[in-house]
N, C-alpha and C positions, 0 to 999 in steps of 0.2 A: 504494500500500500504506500500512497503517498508520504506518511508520516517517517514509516522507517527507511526512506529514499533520501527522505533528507536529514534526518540525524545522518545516515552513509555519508552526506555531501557535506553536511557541515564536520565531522573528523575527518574527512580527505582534504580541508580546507585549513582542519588546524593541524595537519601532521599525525593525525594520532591512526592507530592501528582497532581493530573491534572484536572485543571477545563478547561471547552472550552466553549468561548461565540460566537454569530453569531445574526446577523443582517438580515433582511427581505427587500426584495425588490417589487417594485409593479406587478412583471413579478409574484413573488410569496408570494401573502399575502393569508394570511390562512383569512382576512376578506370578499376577495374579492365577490361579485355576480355571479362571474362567477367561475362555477365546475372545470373549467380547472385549471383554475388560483389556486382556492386553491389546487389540487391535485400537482401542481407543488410545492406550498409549503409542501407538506408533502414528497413530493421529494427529496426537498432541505433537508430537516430539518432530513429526514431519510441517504441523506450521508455525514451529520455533523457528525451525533451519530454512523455511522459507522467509518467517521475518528476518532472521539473521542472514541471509544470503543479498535482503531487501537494502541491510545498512550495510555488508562489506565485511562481517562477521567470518573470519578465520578458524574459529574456535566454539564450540557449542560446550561448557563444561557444569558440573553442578552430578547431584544426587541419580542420575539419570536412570539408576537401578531399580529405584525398588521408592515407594512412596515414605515423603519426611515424616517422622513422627510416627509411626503406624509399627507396632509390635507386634508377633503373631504368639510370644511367650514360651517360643523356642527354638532353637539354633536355625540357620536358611536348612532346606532341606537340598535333597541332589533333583529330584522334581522343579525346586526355585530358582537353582543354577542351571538347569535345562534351559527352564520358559525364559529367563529373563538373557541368557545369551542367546538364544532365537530368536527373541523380539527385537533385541537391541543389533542384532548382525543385519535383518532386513531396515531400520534404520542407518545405521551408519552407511548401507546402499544410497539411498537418499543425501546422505551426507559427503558423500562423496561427489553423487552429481553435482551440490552445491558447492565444490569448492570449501565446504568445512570439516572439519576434526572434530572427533566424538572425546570428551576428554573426561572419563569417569572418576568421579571424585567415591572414596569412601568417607564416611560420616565416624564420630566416635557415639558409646553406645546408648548414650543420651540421647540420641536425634536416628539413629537409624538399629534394625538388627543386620539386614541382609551383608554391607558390606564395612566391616569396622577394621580394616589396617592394610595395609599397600600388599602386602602379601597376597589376601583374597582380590586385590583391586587385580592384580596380574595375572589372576588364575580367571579373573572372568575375561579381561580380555585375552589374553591366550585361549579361552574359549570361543568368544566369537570372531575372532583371529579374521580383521579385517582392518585394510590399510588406512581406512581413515576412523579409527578407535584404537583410543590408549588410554592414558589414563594421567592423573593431576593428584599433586603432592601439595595437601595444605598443612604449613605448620601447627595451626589451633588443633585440630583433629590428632595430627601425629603427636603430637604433644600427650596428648591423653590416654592415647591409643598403643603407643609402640616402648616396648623395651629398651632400644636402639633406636631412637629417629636416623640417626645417619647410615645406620647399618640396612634400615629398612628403606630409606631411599634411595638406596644404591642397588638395593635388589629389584626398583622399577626400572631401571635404567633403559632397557629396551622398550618399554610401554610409555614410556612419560612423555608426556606432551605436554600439560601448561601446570602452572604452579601458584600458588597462593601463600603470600607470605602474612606472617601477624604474629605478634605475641599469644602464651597459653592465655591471655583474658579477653583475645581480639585487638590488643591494643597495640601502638606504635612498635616496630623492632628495637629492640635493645632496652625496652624499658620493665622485661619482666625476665622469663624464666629458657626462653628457649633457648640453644646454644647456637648462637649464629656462625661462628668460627666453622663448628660442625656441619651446617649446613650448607652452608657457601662453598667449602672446600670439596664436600660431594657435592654439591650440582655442576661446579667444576669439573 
């Protein structure tokens, strides 16, 4: 549409570059059982990549797994990790024709159960094992989430594509707890 045409023109105008993130809901999770449900997420998820394709968007990244907030009160199942790399493999098709990258964020376990540490972010894309899906390394998350942040960032190295930086409270770098030495040096 016209509106996301010109947000595109107005960042080609100031230099800047476009990433777009977007969140799942339970109306449309690509893990859900039910074929509707997930086809409505590749609904949703195909007229993101069309807005985002609208403004110049490179990058589609965010929760794209599994619906934010939404519990099922027990571990993902092999069923979850089926449906949700099928739906998401015939999306990043689409994402591909758009000239965008699929960049799967996992969550910590306060906000998500399906994907909680770069570990499982790798194993789902090396499941749906397509050139425009990978996967994005947020400090906040890993923070909470991993044993090793840098040991665990280094083991996405073939999947990574974009990246989110922040302190563990959300806040400016260097004003809390994360180790940025460690991190800079592995993304290095």
């Amino acid at each position: 549409s016209q509106e996301y045409k010109a947000l595109g023109g107005k960042l080609r105008d100031l230099g800047l570059g476009a990433t777009a993130v977007t969140v799942m809901s339970p109306e449309c999770s690509p893990i859900s059982a039910d074929a509707k449900v997930r086809q409505a997420a590749v609904d949703r998820l195909k007229w993101v990549l069309d807005r985002g394709a609208e403004f110049g968007a490179e990058v589609l990244c965010g929760p794209l797994h599994s619906p934010l907030g939404v519990f099922s009160g027990t571990a993902p199942t092999a069923d979850e990790r089926k449906r949700g790399a099928e739906t998401l493999r015939r999306v990043a098709d689409h994402a591909a024709a758009a000239n965008i990258t699929l960049a799967i964020e996992y969550l910590n376990r306060f906000e998500a159960y399906f994907l909680t540490t770069a570990a499982d972010a790798v194993k789902l894309a090396d499941r749906i094992d397509h050139p425009a899906c990978g996967v994005m390394w947020d400090t906040f998350h890993a923070h909470i989430e991993e044993k090793d942040p840098a040991a665990a960032l280094a083991g996405m190295k073939r999947r990574l594509v974009h990246v989110h930086l922040s302190e563990n409270d959300r806040g400016t770098p260097g004003t809390g707890q994360v180790n940025w030495d460690a991190t800079f040096s592995t993304l290095r």
